[in-house]
C-alpha positions as CSV (number, residue, x, y, z in Angstrom):
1,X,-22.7,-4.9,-52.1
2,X,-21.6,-4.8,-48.3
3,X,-18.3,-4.0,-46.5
4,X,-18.0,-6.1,-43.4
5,X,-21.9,-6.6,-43.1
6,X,-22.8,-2.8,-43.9
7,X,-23.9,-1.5,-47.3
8,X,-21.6,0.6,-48.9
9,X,-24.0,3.1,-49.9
10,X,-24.8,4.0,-45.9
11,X,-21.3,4.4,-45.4
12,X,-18.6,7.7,-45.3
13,X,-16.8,7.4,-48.7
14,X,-13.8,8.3,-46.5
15,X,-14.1,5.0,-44.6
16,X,-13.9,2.4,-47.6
17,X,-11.2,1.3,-48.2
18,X,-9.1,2.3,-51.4
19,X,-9.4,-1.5,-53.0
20,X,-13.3,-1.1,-52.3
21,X,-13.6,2.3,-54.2
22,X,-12.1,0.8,-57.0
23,X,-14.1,-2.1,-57.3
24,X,-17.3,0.9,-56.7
25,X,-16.1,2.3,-59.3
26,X,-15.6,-0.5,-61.8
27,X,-19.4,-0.8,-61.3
28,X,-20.0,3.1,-62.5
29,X,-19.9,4.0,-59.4
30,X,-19.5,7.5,-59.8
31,X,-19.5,8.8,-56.3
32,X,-16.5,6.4,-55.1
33,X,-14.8,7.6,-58.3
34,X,-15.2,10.9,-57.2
35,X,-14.1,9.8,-53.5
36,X,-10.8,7.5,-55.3
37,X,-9.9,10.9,-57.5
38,X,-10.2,13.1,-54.2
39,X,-8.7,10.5,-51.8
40,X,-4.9,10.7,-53.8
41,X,-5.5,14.0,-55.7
42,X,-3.2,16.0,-53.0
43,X,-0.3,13.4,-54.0
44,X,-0.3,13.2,-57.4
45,X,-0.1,17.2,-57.4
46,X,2.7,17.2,-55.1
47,X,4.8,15.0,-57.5
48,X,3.3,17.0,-60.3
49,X,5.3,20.0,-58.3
50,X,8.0,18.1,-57.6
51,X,9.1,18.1,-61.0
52,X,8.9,21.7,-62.0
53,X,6.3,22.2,-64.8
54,X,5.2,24.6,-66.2
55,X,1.6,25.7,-64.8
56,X,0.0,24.5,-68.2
57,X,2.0,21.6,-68.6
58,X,1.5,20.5,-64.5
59,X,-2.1,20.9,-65.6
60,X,-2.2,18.8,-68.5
61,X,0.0,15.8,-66.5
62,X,-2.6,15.6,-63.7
63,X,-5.4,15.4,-66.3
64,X,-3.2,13.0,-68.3
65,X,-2.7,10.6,-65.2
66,X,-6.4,10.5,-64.0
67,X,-7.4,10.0,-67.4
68,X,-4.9,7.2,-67.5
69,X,-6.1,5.8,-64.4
70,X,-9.7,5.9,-65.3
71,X,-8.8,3.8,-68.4
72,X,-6.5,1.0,-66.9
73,X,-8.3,0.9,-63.7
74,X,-9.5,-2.8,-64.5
75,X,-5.9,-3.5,-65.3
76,X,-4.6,-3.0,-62.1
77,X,-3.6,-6.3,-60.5
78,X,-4.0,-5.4,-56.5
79,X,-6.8,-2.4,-56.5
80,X,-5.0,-1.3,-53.3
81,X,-2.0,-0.8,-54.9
82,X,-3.3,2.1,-56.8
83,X,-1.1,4.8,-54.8
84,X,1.5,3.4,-55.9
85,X,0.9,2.7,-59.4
86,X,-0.5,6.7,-59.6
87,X,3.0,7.7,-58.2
88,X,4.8,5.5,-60.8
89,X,2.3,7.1,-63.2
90,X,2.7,11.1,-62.2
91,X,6.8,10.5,-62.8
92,X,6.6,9.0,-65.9
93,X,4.0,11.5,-67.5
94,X,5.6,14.2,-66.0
95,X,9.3,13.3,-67.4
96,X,7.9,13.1,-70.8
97,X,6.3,16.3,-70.5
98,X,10.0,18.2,-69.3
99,X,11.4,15.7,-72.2
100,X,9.1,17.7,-74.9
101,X,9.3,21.1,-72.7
102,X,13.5,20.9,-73.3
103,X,12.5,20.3,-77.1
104,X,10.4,23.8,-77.4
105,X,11.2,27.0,-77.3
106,X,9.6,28.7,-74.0
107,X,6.1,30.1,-75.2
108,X,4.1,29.6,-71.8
109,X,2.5,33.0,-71.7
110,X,2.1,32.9,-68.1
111,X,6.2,32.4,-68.1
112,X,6.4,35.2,-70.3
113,X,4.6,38.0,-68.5
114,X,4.8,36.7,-64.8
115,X,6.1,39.1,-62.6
116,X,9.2,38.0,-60.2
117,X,9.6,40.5,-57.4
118,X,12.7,38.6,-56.5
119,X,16.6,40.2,-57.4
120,X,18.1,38.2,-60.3
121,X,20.6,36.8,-57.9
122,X,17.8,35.5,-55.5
123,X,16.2,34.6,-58.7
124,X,19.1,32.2,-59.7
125,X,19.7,31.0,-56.3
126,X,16.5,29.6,-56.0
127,X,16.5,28.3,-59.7
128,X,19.9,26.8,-58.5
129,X,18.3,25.1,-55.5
130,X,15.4,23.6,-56.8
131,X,17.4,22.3,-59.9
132,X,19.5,20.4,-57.0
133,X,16.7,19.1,-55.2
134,X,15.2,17.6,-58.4
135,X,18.7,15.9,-59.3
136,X,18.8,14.7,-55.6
137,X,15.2,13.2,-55.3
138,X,15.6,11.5,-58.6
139,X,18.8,9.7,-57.7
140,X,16.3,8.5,-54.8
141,X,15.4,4.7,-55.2
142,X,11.6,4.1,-54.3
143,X,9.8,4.0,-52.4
144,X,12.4,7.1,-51.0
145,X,11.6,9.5,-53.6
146,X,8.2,9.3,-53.1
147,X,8.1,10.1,-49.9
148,X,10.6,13.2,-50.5
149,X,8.2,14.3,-52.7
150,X,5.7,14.1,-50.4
151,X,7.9,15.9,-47.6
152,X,8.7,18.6,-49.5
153,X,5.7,19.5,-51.8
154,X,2.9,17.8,-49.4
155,X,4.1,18.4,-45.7
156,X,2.4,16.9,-42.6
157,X,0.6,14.3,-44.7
158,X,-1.1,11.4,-42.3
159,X,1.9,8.3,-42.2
160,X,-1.4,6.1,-43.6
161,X,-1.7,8.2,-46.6
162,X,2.0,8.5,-47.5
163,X,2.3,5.0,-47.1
164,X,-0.3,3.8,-49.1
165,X,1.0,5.9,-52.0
166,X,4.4,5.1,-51.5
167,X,3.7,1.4,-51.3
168,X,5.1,1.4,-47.5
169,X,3.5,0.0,-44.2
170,X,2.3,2.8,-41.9
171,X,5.3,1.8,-39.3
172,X,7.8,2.2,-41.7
173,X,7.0,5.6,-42.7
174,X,8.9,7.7,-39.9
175,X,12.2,5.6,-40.7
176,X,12.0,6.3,-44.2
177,X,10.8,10.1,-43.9
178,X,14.1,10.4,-41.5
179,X,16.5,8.9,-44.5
180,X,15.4,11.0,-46.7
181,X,15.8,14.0,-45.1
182,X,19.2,13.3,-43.9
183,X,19.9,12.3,-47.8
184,X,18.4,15.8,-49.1
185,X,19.8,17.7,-46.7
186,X,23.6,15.7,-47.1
187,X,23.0,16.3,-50.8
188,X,22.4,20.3,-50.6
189,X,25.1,20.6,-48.0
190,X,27.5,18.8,-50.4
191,X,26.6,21.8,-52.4
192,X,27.3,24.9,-50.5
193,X,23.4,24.7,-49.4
194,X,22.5,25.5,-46.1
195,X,25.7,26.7,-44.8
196,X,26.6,30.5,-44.7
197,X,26.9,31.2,-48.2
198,X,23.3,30.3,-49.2
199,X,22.1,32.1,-46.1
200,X,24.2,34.8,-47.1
201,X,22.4,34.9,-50.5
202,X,19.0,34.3,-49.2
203,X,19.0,38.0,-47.8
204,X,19.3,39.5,-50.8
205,X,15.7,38.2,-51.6
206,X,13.3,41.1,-50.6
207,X,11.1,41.5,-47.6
208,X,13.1,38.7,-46.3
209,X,11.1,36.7,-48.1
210,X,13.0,32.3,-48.1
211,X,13.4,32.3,-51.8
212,X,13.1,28.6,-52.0
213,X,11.6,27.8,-55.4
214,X,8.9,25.3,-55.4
215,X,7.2,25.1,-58.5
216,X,4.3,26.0,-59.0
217,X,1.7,24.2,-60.7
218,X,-1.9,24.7,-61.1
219,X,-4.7,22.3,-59.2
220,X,-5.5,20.0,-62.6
221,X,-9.1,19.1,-62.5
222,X,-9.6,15.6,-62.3
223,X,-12.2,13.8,-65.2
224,X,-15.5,12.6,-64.1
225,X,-15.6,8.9,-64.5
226,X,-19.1,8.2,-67.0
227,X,-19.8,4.6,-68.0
228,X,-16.6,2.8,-68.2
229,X,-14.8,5.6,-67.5
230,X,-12.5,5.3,-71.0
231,X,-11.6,9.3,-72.1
């Protein structure tokens, strides 16, 4: 197979295009698997963050999706338009992962015996915040949220890459990245967020440490892709 008169084989991974590595890897092409898995892996773990698992569950829902992926991967209509369906992907496993968490009494050992250095006040003010930050990305239509996501849990990503997960043309990703920001930061205002109170608050955290809670969530290993790549 050849890419514009080249062999793929003799060429960076990091230069095929996404559609390519799919149809690579629809062929058992493990390597551009392994290059597909490693090309969106940063983005699917910041929405995994974004949505405040815990780090066993976060694991398990970036497992989930990739095994997901490797199964439908022939289904996908466009095989460029795999950011986008690995975005829509990461939510919806992730929602019905907080849907069973709510369901369960907390037994996360790692929630159980973590140590917080922070005051309880701190504590609850960053709880407070990132409970307000979820609400206000999820009241986000897409491809806004997406991008928040990636603002706040994947900062500095290239406008290419944010784009092509967010279903978005490189030129309109600084317009949209502005909205969103405005939105967020309207929506924690509106809340007492970012004014003197919460600044007030913040000091109380020690070393002067911002106790702004992003959630933490473990780097899930991605499957290797054998055969036909069902798990």
């Amino acid at each position: 197979m050849s890419l514009l008169g080249v062999r793929v084989a003799d060429q960076s991974y990091a230069e095929v295009s996404t559609g390519e590595l799919v149809k690579r890897a629809l062929c058992d092409d493990d390597v551009a698997w392994e290059a597909l898995v490693d090309r969106f892996a940063a983005r699917v773990h910041a929405v995994v963050r974004s949505h405040g698992l815990s780090p066993h569950d976060a694991q398990d829902a970036e497992q989930t999706v990739w095994s997901n992926l490797a199964e439908h991967l022939s289904r996908i209509r466009a095989p460029e338009s795999v950011g986008p369906w690995l975005a829509t992907a990461t939510r919806r496993e992730c929602a019905r992962l907080r849907r069973l968490a709510r369901r369960s009494p907390p037994s996360d050992p790692e929630r159980l015996h973590a140590v917080d250095h922070r005051s309880p006040e701190a504590a609850a003010v960053a709880a407070e915040r990132d409970r307000l930050v979820r609400g206000a990305i999820a009241a986000l239509g897409e491809p806004d949220r997406t991008v928040a996501v990636l603002e706040l849990h994947a900062p500095r990503s290239p406008a290419a890459e944010v784009a092509e997960f967010a279903g978005l043309s490189p030129a309109d990703v600084p317009a949209v990245r502005r909205r969103v920001r405005r939105r967020l930061q309207r929506a924690l205002t509106d809340q007492g967020y970012g004014n003197g109170r919460e600044n007030g608050r913040r000091r109380d955290g020690r070393n002067g440490r911002d106790d702004r809670a992003a959630p933490a969530a473990q780097e899930g290993s991605a499957p290797r892709r054998s055969g036909t790549g069902r798990q």
